[in-house]
C-alpha positions, 0 to 999 in steps of 0.5 A: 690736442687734436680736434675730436668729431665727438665728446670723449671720457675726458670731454665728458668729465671736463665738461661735467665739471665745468658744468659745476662751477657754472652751477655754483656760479649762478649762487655766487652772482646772485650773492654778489648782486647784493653789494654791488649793482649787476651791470657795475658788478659785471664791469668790474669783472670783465676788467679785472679780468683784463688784467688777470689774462695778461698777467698770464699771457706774460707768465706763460711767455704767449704774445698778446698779438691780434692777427690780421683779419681778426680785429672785427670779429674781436671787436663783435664778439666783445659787444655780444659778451657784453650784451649777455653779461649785461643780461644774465646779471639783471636776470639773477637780480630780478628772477631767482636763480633756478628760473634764470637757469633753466632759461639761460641754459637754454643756450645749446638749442640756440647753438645747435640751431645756430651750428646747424646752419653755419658749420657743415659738420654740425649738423642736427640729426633726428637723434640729436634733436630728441637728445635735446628735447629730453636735455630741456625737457629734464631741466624744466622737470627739475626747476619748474616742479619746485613751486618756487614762484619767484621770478618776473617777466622782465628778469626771464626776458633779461635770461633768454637774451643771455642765452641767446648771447651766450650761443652767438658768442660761442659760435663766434669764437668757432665760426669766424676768423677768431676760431685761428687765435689761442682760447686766451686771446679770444677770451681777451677780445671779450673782456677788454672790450665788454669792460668799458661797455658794461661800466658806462652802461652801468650808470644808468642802472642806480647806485653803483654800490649797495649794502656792500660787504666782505662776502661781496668782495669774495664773490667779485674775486671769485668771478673775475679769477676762477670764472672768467679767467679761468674757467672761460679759457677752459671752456673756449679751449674744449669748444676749439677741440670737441663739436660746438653742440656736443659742447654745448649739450653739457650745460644742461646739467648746470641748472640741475646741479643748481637745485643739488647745491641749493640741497647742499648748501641751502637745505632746499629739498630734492624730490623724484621729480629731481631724480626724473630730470637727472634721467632726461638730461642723462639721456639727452647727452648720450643721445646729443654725443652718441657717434653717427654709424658710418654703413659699410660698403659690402664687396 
């Protein structure tokens, strides 16, 4: 597919759906946590993973070459995904959820900002600033209206650095010489290298395993096969056709689905402040994705 200077109806759509996922991502690691130990939890994901990705680059006859020129930003975009799963783990296993994610999808002020001095073409106008702005604004109105009070300074500290991890990532895979290389490759750097990272990192964050149970083996699965293998190489491949923001803009709606799930599957209530966030996240994202009119020469 060629590239698009702006998000579409099947963006829209794809994005809106990972956003989902995502949503019911953030539950699943919050469940898992339970059995295993985050940074343990998130090795063994990444390496799994691993094995995941190759068996498809073999099934879909894709060589796993590293092109020249490549190899440093690899190598750098897989110490960055480490350093953000390290940190979106610990976040869930100190914070509740809807704190972590109204922090940690914070991520497209981060990338825009970050778009907005490293690619040329992504730049942040005043309409797109004010979509972001009623985006955060929208998030903030859905999680931090529910009175929950669950959180701690040290877990939304642990949430901001994943964003802030999550956005430098993307910007790798789009900026640098990585951006030549197929999604599946990219995503292949970021778990062969986070893997050993997390895993020898996790030995310094207690037992490897808590009160471990079926329901925790169902989540790691869930990880390492619909997340990361999938879900992420999706992701990569929309970030390699649509605008880097645009993209990003979209993972507003994952903490808003956040609270619906919690609705749906935890009974948690849903209140006008809910419906009033899913106004300003709506409106932030047709503002972000809105083309820019190019004006007419007369004569």
């Amino acid at each position: 597919m060629e590239k698009k200077s702006q998000i579409d109806l099947f963006g829209a759509v794809a994005l809106t759906g990972f956003a989902l996922l995502l949503a019911f991502n953030q539950v699943v690691i919050k469940v898992t946590n339970g059995g295993l130990q985050p940074v343990f939890f998130a090795g063994v994901r990444s390496a799994g993973a691993v094995l995941c990705i190759w068996l498809w680059l073999r099934w879909r006859g894709i060589p796993l070459r590293f092109e020249p020129g490549t190899r440093g930003a690899g190598v750098l975009i897989g110490c960055v995904f480490a350093f953000e799963f390290l940190c979106l783990f610990i976040a869930l296993d100190l914070t509740a959820v809807s704190r972590a994610s109204v922090i940690f999808y914070s991520m497209p002020v981060w990338l825009a900002l970050m778009a907005h001095f490293i690619m040329p073409d992504d730049k942040i106008t005043p309409l797109k600033a004010t979509g972001l702005g009623l985006a955060l604004g929208g998030v903030a109105l859905a999680i931090l209206t529910r009175g929950d009070g669950a959180g701690s300074f040290w877990g939304d500290l642990a949430a901001l650095g994943a964003a802030v991890g999550w956005a430098a990532a993307a910007m790798l895979a789009k900026a640098s010489s990585l951006s030549r290389v197929r999604p599946e490759i990219q995503l292949f750097w970021q778990v062969a290298v986070s893997a050993p990272i997390l895993l020898i990192a996790a030995l310094f964050f207690g037992p490897l395993i808590r009160d471990l149970a079926p329901i925790h083996i169902a989540g790691l699965l869930f990880q390492i096969i619909v997340v990361v293998s999938a879900g992420f190489i999706f992701w990569l491949w929309l970030l390699s056709i649509y605008p880097a923001s645009g993209v990003a803009s979209f993972s507003f709606l994952s903490p808003v689905l956040s609270v619906g799930l919690g609705w749906l599957l935890l009974g948690e209530e849903i209140g006008p402040s809910l419906i009033g966030a899913l106004v300003l996240v709506a409106a932030g994202i047709v503002l972000i994705n809105r083309p820019v009119r190019s004006r007419r020469t007369s004569g």
